[in-house]
C-alpha positions as CSV (number, residue, x, y, z in Angstrom):
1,X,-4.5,10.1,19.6
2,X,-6.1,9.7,16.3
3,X,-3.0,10.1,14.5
4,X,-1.3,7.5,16.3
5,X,-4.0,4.8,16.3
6,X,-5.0,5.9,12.7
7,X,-8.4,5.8,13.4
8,X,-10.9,9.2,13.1
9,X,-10.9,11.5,15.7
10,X,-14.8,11.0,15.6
11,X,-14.2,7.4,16.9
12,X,-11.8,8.0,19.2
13,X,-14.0,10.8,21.3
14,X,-16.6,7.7,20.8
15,X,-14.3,5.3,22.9
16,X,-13.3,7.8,25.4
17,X,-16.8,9.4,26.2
18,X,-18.2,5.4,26.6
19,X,-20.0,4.9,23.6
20,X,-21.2,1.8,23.3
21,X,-21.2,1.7,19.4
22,X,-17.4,1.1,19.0
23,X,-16.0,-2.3,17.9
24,X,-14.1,-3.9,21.2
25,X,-11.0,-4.5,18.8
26,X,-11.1,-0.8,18.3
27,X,-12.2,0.5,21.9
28,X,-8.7,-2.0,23.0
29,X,-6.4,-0.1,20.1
30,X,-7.6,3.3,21.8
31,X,-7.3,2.8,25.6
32,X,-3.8,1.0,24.9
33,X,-2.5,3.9,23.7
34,X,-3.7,6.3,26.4
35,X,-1.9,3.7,28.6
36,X,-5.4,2.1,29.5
37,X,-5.8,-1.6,29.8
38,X,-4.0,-1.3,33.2
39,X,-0.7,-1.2,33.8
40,X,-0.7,0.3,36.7
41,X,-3.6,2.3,38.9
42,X,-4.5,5.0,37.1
43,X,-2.3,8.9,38.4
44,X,-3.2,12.3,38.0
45,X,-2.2,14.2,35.4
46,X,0.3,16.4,36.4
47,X,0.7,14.8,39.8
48,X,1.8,17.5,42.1
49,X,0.3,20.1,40.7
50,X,-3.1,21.1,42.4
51,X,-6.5,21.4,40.7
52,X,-7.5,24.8,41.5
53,X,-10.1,23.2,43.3
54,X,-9.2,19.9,45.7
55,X,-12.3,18.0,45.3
56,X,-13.0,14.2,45.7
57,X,-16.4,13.2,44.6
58,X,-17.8,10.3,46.7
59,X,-20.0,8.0,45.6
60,X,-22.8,6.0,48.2
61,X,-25.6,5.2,46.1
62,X,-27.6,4.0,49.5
63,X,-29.3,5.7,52.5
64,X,-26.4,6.5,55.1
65,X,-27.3,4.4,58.0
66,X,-24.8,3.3,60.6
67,X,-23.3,0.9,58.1
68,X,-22.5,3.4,55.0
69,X,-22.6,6.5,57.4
70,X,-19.6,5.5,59.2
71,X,-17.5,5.1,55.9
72,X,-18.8,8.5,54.5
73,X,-18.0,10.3,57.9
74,X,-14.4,8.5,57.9
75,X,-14.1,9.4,54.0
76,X,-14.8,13.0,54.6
77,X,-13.0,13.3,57.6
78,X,-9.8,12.0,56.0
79,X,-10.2,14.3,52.8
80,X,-10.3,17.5,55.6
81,X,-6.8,16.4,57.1
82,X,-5.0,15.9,53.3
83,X,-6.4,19.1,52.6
84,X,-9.1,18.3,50.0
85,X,-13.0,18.1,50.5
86,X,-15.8,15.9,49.9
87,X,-18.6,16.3,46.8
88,X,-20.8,13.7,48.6
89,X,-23.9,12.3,46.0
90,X,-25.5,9.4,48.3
91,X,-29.1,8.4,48.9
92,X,-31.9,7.2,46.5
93,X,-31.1,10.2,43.8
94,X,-27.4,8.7,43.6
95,X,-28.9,5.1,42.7
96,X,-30.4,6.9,40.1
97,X,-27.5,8.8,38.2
98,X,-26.5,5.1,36.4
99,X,-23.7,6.8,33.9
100,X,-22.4,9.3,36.5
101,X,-18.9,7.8,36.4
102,X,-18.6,8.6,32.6
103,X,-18.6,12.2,33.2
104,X,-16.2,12.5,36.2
105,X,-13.5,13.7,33.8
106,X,-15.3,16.4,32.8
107,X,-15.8,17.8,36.4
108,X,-13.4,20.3,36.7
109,X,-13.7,20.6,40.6
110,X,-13.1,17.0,41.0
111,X,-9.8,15.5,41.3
112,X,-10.6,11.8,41.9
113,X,-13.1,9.5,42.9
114,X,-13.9,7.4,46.5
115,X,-16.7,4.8,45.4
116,X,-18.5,3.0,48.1
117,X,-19.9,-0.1,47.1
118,X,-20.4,0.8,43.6
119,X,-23.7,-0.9,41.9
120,X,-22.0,-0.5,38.1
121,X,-20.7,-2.7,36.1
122,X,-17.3,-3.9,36.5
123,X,-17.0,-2.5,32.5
124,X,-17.9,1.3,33.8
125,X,-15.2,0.9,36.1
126,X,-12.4,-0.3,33.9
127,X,-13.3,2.9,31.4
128,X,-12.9,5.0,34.2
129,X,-9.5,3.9,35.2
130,X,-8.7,3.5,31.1
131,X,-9.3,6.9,31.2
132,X,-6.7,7.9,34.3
133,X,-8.7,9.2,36.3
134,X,-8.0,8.4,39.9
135,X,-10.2,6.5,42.2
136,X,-10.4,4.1,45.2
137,X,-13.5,1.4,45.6
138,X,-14.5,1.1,49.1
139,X,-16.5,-2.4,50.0
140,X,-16.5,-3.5,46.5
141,X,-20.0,-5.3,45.3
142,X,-17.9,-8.0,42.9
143,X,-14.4,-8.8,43.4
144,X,-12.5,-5.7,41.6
145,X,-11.1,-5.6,38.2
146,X,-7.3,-5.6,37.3
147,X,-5.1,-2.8,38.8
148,X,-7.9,-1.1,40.2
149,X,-7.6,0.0,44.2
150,X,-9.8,-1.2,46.3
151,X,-10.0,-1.7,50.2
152,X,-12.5,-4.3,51.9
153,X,-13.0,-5.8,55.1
154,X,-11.9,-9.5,55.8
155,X,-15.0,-11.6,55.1
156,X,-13.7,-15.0,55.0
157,X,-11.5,-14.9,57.9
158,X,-14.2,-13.1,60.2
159,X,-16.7,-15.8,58.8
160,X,-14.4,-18.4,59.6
161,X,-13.5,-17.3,63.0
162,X,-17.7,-16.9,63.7
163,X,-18.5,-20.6,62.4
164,X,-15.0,-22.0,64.9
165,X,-16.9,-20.1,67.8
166,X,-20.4,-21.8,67.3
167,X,-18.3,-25.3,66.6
168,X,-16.6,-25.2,69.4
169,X,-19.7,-24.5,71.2
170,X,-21.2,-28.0,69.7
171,X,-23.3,-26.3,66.5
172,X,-23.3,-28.6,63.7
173,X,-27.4,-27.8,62.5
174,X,-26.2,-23.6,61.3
175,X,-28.7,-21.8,59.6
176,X,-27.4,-19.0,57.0
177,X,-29.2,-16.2,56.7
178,X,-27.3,-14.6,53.9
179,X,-27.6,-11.4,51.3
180,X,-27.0,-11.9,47.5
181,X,-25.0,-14.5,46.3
182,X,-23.1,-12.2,43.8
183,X,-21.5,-9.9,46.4
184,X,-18.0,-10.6,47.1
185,X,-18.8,-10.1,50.6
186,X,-21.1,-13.0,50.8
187,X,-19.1,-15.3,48.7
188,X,-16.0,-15.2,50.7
189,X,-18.5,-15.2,54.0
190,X,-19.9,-19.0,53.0
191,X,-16.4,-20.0,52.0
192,X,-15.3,-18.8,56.1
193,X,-18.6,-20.3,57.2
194,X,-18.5,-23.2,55.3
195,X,-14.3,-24.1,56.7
196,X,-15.1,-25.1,60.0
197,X,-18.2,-27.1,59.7
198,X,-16.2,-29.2,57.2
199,X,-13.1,-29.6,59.5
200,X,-15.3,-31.7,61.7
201,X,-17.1,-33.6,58.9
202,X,-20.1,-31.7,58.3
203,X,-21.3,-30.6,54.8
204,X,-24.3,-27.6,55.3
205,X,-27.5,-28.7,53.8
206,X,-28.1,-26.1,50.5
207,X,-31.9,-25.9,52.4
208,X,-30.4,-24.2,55.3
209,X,-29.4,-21.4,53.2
210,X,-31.4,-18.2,52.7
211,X,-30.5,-15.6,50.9
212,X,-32.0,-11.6,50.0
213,X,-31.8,-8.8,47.7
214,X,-31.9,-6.5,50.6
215,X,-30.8,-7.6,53.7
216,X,-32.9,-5.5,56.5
217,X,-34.7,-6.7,59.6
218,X,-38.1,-7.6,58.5
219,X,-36.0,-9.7,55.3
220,X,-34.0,-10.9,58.4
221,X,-37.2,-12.5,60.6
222,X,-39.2,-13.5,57.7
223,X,-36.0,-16.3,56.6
224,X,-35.3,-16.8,60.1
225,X,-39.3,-17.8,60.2
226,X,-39.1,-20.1,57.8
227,X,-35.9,-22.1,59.1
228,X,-37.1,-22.3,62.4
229,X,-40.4,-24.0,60.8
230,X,-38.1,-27.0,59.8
231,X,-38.6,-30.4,61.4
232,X,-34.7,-30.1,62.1
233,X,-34.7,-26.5,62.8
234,X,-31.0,-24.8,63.4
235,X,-29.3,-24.6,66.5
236,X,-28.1,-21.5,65.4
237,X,-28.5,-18.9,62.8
238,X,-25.7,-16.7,61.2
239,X,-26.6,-13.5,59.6
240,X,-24.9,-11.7,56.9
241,X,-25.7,-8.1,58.9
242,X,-26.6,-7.2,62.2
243,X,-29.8,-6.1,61.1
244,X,-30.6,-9.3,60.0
245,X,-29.7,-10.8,63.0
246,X,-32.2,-8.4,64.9
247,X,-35.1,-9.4,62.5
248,X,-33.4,-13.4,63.9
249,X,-34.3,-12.3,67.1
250,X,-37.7,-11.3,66.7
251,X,-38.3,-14.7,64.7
252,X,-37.6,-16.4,68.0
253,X,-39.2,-14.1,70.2
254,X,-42.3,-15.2,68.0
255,X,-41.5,-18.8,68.0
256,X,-41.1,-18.9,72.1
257,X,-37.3,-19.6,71.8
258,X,-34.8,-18.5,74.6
259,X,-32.1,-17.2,73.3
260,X,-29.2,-18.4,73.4
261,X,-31.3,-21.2,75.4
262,X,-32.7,-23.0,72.6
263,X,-31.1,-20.9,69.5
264,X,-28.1,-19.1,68.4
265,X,-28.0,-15.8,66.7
266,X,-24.9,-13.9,65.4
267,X,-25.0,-11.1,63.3
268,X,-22.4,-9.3,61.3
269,X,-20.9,-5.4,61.3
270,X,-21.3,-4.5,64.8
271,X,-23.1,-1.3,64.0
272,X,-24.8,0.3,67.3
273,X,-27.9,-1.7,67.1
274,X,-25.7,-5.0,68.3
275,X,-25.8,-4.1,71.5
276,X,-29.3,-2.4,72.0
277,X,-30.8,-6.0,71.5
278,X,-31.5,-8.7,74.2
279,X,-29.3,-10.4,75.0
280,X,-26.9,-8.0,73.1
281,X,-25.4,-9.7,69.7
282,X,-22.2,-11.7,68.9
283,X,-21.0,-10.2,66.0
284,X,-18.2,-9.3,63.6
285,X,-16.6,-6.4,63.6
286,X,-16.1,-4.4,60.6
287,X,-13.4,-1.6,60.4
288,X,-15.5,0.8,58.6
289,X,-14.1,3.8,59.7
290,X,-10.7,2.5,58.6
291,X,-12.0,1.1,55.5
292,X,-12.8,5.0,54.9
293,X,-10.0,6.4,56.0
294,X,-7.6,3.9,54.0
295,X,-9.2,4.6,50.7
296,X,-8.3,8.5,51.4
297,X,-4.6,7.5,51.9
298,X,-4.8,5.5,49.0
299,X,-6.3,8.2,47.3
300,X,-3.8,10.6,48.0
301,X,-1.1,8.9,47.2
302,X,-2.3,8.2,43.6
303,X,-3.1,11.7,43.6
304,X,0.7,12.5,44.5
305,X,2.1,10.6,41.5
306,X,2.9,7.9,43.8
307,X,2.8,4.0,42.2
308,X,1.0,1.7,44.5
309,X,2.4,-1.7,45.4
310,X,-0.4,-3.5,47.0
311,X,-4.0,-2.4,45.2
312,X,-6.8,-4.7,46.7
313,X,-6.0,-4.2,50.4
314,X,-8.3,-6.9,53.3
315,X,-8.4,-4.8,57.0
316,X,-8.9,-7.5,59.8
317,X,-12.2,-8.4,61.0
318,X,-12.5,-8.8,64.9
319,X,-15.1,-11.7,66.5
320,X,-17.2,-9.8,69.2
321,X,-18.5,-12.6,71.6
322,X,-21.9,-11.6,73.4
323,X,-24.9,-13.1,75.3
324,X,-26.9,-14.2,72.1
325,X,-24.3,-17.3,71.3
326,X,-24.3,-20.1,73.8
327,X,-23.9,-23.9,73.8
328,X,-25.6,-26.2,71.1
329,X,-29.0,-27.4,73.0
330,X,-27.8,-31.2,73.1
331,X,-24.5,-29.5,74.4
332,X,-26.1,-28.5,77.9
């Protein structure tokens, strides 16, 4: 590699282990010469040829709850039936491990890479796949860089069909109770929720918008709280998780609200806890399990030599109508 870039082999192991002290016109000359800069999704070496040991290191820097559970149980599932295994790293000592995917070349029992809604920066993932080494982002937290795979639910179309339900149940006052702004997933949510309102002349207000670093059901109540305080309180409020919507529910169990009597609520994911509330939760349903399960198969077939022709792959949402959505107040 040296020789054919002409620069020292000193610099070269520089660009290729990370290094941050490398000029970016140099760091370019290297990784176009290994093939990097993404031409196509990064193969195994020697595709067809087994690693004498058929591991897949996956990555789920967060506490597995029914959300990131699911996934991880499809994930390692999957792995079982193509004949390879899991090296699972999740939990609070996973959010901790910040260059991990720097080293995952040197792992000789790993064979490629499943990353679950991976917290580094888009830069850490382009070196990995400048570097060939195969891997699959699962739910990915920014929209993915060039010719990396990735698989993801369908945000904007399950947001859009959500916001059509409550329209054509007479909501035009929607409250969004939303996670960060800089997720994919909650970008391409406003854009669904946003489509309907529109289509029957309503711009949302900006001040009916809440938004959290960590979406749980105490963050869920306490913004659901403070919309419900307005003057012009929501008719309804659309949460980015399920969870959220729960901590929604509490808010207007506090308040005196009926729902869906006097208020709305409609959550996100349909995880368990949708339908141990009353009334039990309209929602959107997530295929997490397939989410999982397709990143394998993507996997594998990267792992098999195989070029891929669609990379950043959407798997339908599906609108669960329950008891906690009814007509807009002025509607009845």
């Amino acid at each position: 590699m040296a020789a054919q870039t002409g620069l020292s082999i000193a610099t070269v192991s520089r660009v290729l282990n990370g290094r941050a002290n490398v000029a970016a016109e140099t760091r370019d000359r290297v990784l176009q010469a290994v093939g990097g800069l993404g031409k196509r999704a990064p193969r195994r070496r020697g595709a067809g040829v087994p690693k004498a040991d058929n591991g897949v290191y996956v990555r789920c820097p967060y506490v597995l709850t029914d959300y990131f559970g699911l996934i991880v149980s499809a994930v390692t599932e999957a792995l079982d039936v193509q004949g390879m295994h899991a090296i699972v790293d999740a939990g609070e000592s996973a959010w901790k491990r910040t260059d991990v995917l720097l080293t995952l070349t040197a792992w000789p029992q790993v064979t490629g890479a499943i990353l679950i809604l991976p917290p580094e920066p888009e830069e850490d993932l382009e070196r990995l796949r400048d570097r060939g080494f195969p891997f699959v982002v699962v739910d990915p937290r920014t929209a993915p860089p060039r010719n990396i795979a990735a698989v993801s639910a369908a945000n904007f179309a399950g947001a859009r069909r959500l916001m059509a339900h409550l329209v054509e149940l007479g909501h035009r006052q929607v409250g969004v109770l939303g996670g960060p702004l800089s997720w994919m997933a909650m970008s391409d949510r406003m854009a669904g929720y946003t489509a309907p309102l529109v289509g029957v002349g309503v711009f949302p207000p900006p001040e009916l918008l809440r938004t959290v670093t960590d979406p749980t059901v105490q963050a869920g109540r306490v913004q659901a709280l403070e919309l419900l305080d307005r003057a012009d309180r929501p008719t309804a409020l659309v949460c980015f998780n399920d969870k959220m919507a729960v901590g929604a529910l509490r808010a207007a169990v506090d308040l005196g609200l009926r729902v869906p009597a006097d208020l709305s609520i409609a959550g996100f994911d349909d995880i368990d806890v949708s339908q141990a509330t009353t009334p039990m939760l309209t929602t959107v349903r997530q295929p997490l399990g397939e989410m999982g399960r397709m990143a394998v198969s993507l996997l594998s077939r990267m792992l098999a030599g195989q070029d891929l022709d669609a990379l950043h792959i959407e798997l339908a949402t599906e609108l669960v109508i329950r008891g906690s959505t009814g007509p807009a107040p002025d509607q009845r």
